[in-house]
Structures are given as C-alpha cells and as structure tokens.
Backbone bond lengths (Angstrom), bond angles and torsions (degrees), N, CA, C in turn:
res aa  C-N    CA-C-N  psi(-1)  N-CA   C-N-CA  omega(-1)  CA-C   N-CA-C  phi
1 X - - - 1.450 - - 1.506 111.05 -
2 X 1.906 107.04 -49.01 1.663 79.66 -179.94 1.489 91.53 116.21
3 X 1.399 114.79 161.63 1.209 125.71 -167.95 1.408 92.66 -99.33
4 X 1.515 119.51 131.50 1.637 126.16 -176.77 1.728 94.73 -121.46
5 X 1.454 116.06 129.66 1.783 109.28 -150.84 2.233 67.01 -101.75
6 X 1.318 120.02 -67.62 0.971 106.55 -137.99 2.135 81.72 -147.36
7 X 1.602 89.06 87.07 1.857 94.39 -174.12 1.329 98.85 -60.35
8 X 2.084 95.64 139.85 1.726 106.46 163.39 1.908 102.40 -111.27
9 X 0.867 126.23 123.92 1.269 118.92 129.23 1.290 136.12 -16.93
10 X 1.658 118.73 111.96 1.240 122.52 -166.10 1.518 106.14 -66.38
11 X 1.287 145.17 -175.99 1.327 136.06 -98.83 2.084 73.11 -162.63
12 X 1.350 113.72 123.81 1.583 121.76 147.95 1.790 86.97 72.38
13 X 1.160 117.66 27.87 1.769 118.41 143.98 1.606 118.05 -61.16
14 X 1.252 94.04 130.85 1.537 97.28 -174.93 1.845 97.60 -124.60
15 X 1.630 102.77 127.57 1.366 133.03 173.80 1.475 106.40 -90.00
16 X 1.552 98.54 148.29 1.590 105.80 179.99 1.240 96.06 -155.94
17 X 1.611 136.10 98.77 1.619 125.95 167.63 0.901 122.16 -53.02
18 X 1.499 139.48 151.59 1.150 155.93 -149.82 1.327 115.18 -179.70
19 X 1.295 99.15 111.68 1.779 103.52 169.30 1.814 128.67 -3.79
20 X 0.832 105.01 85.22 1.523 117.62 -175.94 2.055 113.43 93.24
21 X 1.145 108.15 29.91 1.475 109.38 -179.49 1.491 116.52 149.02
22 X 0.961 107.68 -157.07 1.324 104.38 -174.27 1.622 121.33 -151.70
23 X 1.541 108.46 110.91 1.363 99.35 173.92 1.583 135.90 -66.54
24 X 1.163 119.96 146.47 1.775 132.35 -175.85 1.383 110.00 -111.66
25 X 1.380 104.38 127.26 1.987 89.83 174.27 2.042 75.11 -122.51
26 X 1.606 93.86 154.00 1.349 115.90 171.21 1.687 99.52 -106.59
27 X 1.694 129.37 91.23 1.202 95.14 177.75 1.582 139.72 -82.00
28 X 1.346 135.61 -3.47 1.171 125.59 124.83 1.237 114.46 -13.60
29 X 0.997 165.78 17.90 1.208 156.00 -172.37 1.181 123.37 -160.09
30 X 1.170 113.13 -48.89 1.878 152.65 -153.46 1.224 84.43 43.68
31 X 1.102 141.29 125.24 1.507 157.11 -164.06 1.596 95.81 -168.82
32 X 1.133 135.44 124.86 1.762 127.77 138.58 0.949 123.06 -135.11
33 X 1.473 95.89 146.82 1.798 111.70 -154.74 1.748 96.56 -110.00
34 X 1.457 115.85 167.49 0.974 130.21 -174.11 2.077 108.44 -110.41
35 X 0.936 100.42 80.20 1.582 91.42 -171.13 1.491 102.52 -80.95
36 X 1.868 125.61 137.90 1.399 121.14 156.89 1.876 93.34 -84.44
37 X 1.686 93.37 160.92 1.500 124.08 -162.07 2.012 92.22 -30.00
38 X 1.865 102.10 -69.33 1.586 111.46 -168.39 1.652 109.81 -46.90
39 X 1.318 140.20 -40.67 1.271 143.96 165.35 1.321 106.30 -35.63
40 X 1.380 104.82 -66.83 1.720 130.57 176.24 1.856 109.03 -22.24
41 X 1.771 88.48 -71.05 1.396 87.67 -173.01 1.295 125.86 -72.81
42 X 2.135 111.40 -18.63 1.322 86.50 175.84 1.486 120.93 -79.32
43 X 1.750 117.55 -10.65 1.413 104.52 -176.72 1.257 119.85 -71.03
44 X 1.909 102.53 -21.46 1.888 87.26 173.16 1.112 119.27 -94.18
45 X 1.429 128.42 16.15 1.683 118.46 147.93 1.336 122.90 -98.28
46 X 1.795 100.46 44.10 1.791 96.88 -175.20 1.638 82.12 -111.03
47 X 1.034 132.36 99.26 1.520 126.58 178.30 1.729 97.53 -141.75
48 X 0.921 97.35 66.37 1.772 113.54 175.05 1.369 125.70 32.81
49 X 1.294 100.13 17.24 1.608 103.22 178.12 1.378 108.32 -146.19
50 X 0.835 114.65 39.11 1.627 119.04 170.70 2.013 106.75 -135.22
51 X 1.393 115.31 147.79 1.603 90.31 -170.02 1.676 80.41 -116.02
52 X 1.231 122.01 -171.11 1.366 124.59 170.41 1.062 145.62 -55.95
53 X 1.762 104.30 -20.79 1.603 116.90 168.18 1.370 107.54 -81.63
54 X 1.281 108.70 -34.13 1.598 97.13 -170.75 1.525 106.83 -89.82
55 X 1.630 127.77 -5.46 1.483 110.86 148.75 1.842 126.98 -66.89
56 X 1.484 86.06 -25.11 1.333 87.14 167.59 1.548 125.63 -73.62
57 X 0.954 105.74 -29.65 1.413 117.48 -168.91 1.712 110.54 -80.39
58 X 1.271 106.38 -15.05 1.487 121.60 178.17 1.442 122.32 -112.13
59 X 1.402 114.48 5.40 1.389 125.72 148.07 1.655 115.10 -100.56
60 X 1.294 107.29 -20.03 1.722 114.00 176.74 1.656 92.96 -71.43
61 X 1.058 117.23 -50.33 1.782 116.67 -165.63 1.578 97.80 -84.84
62 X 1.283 134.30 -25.07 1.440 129.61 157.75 1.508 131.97 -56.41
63 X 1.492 116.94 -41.26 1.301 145.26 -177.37 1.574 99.42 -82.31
64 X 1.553 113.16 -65.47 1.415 114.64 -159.94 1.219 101.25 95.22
65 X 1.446 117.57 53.58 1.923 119.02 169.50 1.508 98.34 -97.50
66 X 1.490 93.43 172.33 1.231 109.65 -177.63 1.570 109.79 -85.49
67 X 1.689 119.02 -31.02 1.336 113.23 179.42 1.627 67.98 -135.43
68 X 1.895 78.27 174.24 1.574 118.95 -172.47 2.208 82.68 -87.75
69 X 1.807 97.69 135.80 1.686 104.82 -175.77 1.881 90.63 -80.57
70 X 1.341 115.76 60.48 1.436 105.49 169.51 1.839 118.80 -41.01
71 X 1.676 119.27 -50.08 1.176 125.11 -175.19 1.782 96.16 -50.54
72 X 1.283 104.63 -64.35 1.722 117.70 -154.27 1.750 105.49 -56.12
73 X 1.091 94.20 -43.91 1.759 110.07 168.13 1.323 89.17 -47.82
74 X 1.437 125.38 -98.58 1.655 137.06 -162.62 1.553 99.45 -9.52
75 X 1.647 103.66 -67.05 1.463 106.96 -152.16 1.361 115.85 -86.26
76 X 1.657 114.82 -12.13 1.377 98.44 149.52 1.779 121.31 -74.59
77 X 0.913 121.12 -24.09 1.172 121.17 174.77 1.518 114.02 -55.12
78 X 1.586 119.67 -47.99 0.963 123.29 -178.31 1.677 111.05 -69.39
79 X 0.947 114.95 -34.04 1.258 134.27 178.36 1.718 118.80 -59.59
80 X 1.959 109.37 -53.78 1.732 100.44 157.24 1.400 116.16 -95.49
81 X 1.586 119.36 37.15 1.359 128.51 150.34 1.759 99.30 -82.17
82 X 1.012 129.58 -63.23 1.158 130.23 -160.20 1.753 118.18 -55.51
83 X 1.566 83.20 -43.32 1.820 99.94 162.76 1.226 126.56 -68.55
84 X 1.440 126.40 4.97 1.205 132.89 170.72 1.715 116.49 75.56
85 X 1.691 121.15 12.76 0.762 130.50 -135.63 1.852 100.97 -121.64
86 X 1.673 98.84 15.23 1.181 119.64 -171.46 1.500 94.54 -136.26
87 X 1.991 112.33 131.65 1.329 100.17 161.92 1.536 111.60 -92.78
88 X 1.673 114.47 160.12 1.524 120.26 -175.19 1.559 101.44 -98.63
89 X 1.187 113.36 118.74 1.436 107.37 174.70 1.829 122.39 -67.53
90 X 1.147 101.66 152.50 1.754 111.87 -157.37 1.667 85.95 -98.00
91 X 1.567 120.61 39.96 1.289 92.10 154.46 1.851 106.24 92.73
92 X 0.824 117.84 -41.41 2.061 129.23 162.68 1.052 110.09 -102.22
C-alpha cells in the first residue's frame, strides 16, 4: 500500500446500509464493496485530515478500548487501498 500520511476517501462513493454493514459502489468503476460496520467507520474518517493514529485513537475513545487498534486500522486501510476506495495524494 505505501505510506498513507493522512487517508482521503475517494470522491462520489455512494453508501447503502444493509443488514450487517454497508455497501459502497465507486462509480468510476461500478465496483461494490461489502463493508462490515468497523471498515465502515474507518473509511468515513479518512477525509484528509485525520492520520492513522488519530483514527485509531478515535475508535479507542469511541469503543472504550484499552489501546488505540493501530494494527486493525493499518490493515483496513490497507485493505480499502486495494479497493480503490482510497484517494492517493498527487504529492500536495
């Protein structure tokens, strides 16, 4: 995936809840993904100003964990990188 400083969410994703999560279509693509709820929430706090600790750190203070899920964060991240479901910044 690559070093992600501060994930955005790609641009005109369309959400649809659904019994246990929530589907995403990318239409550029027509692609739809199957997100469970935790996927869910971390892609909508990828809005370019949050970096990975502090998504973590805002599901630890959401949940009431004992640590921030830094790993689980990572690998969903890495995970709606792969789905295209993350934009890559051009560098600005």
């Amino acid at each position: 995936m690559g070093e992600i400083g501060r994930p955005m969410m790609s641009e005109a994703l369309r959400f649809r809840e659904v019994e246990g999560g929530v589907h995403v279509t990318a239409p550029a693509s027509g692609t739809e993904h199957f997100l469970n709820p935790s996927a869910a929430a971390i892609l909508l706090m990828c809005d370019g100003t949050r970096t990975l600790a502090e998504i973590a750190q805002a599901l630890r203070d959401a949940h009431g964990l004992a640590a921030p899920p830094l790993d689980d964060v990572a690998d969903t991240l890495a995970d709606l990188d792969r789905l295209d479901l993350l934009d890559t910044p051009d560098g600005g």
